[in-house]
Each structure stands twice: as C-alpha cells, then as structure tokens.
N, C-alpha and C positions, 0 to 999 in steps of 0.2 A: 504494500500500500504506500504511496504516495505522502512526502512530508506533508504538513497541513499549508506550510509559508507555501511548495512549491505550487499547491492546488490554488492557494487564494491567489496567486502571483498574477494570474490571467485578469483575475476579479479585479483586482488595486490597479493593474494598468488599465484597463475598460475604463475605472470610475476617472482616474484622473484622466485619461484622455478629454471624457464627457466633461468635468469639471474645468479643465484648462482651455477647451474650444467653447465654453460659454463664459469663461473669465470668471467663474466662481470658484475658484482654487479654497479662499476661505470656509464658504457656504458647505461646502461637498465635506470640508475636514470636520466641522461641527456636527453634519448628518452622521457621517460617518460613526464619531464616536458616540454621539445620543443611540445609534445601533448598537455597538458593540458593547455600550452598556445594558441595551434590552439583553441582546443575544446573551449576556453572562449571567442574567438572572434567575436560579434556581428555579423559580412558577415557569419561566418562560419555557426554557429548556428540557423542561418535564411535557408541558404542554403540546411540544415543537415534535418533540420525543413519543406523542400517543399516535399511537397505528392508525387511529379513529378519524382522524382530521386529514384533510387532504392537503396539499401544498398551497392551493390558493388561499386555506381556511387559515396558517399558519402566519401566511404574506400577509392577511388583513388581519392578525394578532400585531402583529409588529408595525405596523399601518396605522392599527387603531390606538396603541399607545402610547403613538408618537405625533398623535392627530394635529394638522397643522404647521407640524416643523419639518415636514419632509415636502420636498419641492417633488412636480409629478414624474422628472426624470429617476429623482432616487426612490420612488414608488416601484416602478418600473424593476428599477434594480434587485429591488427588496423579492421582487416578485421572482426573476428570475433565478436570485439564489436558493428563492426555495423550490421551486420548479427541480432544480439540480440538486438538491440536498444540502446546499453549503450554506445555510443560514450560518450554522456555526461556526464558520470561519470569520463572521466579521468580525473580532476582535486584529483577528494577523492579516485581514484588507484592511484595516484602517491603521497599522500600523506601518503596513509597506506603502500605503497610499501617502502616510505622511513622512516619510523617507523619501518620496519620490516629490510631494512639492515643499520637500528641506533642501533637497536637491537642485529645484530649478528655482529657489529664493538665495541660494547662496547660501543656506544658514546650517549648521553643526548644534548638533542637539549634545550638551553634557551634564553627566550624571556626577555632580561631584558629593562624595560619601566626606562626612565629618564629623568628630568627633563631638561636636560642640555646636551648637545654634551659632549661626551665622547672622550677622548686621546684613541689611539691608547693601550698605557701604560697604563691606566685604565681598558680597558676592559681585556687585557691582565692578569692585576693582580688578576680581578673579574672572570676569567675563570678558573685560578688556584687555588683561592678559592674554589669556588665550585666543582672542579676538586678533591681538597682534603677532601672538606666533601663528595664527592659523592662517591668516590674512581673507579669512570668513566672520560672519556674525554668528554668534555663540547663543543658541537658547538653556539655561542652566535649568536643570531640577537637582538641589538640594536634598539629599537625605541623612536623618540623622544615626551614625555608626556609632553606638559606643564603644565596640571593639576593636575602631581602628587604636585606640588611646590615647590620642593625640595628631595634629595634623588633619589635609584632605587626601583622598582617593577621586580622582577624576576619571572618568572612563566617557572617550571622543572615539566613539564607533569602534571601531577595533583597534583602538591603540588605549596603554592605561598609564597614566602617570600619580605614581605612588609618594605621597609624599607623608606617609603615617608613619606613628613609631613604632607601629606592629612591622611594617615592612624592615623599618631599621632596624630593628630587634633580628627580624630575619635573618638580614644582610651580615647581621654581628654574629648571630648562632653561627651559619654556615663559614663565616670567614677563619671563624676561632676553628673549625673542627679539621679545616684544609691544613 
C-alpha cells in the first residue's frame, strides 16, 4: 500500500493548482485546514468510517459542518475525495498544499524547540536571523522543550541547528569516550 503523503500528493497539487489560477492561494490554505480539522475529528471519522452512508452522504457531512466557509470549488473537492476514499488524507493535502504555497511565497517554515518561553522580541530577533542566513522569510512556531535544558533547537525542513545543552552535553559525552 501506498504512503498516505504519496496518495495525497496528487490531491495538494490539484488544490493548489485551482487555488493559485484563481489567486486565492490564502483562501484555499484556511479551507484547507478548517478540513483537516473536520477530517481528524473522532465523531467525524467514525461516521466517514460507517459502511451505511454512501460517499456523497459523507461529502455533505463535511459540507454541512463547515456550512459557508467553503467556496463551491472546495465543495467540489471535498466531494471528490470522498468519491475516492481519501477524505482522510486531508490533514497530509493541507500540509503538502502549504509546503507548496511556502514555496512559491519565498517563505521557510521553522520549528524552533526551547527550553524556556520566549519574548515576543526574541523570536523576532531569531527570525531575522535566520531570515539573513537563509536569505528567505522565516514563519516560526515556537514550542516549549523542557528537555532541551537550556538553549533552542531549530528544525528549517530538513536541516537542524542544535543549539541546547542537551546536545552539548552530547557532544561532551561522546568527545570524552573517543
């Protein structure tokens, strides 16, 4: 069987295509996640999941809970993933959908882990940082580690710059044992 990203990968290029030839690049990424928040809902997925209900019955589940914030293009969509069975992938289409307009916005999504609540002014400064090494716009999500012990952990797509004292502590174990 097929990974879930490679299945959805069709779905996320289709939405952005439709999103970026109508110039709603934003619109599409907020429908988007309002879905993949349905889709990850225990009632919904149990629901989605009864043998009983047919694909259209499923389409106008997710249609009817999101009454009004879905434009009639992502109706359409909604329809068709259950038509196919992949309702449940919109969590990994909205996530490769918005890899794809971080992509065509210039901007680098980073995850930086710390040990401690971070100022406003802190993260600020750590954005432009990395904004000037990357020579891209940086969007940050902040999470709070406390086992880093000190320090950030940054992770910029597939690259991680460790700057904890857990990793120093590493670096000191393994250097001592060589």
């Amino acid at each position: 069987m097929a990974e879930p990203s490679t299945v959805a990968r069709p779905y996320a290029e289709a939405a952005f295509r439709l999103a970026d030839e109508g110039g709603a690049l934003a619109a599409w990424s907020e429908m988007l996640g309002a879905l993949a928040l349905v889709a990850t809902d225990a009632r919904v997925r149990a629901a989605a999941a009864d043998p009983n209900l047919g694909h259209e019955q499923v389409a106008g589940l997710f249609i009817a809970i999101l009454a009004g914030r879905l434009s009639a293009e992502a109706e359409n969509f909604v329809r068709v993933l259950a038509q196919n069975g992949r309702l449940e992938l919109l969590p990994e289409i909205r996530e490769q959908f918005q890899a794809l307009k971080n992509e065509r916005e210039g901007v680098l999504e980073a995850e930086v882990h710390s040990a401690f609540e971070l100022t406003d002014a802190q993260v600020a400064d750590l954005a432009a940082r990395l904004e000037r090494k990357t020579g891209r716009k940086v969007r940050t999500k902040v999470h709070l580690n406390k086992e880093l012990i000190a320090g950030v952990r940054i992770v910029l797509g597939d690259k991680v710059i460790d700057g904890s004292a857990r990793a120093q502590l590493g670096a000191l174990e393994t250097a001592l044992k060589a």
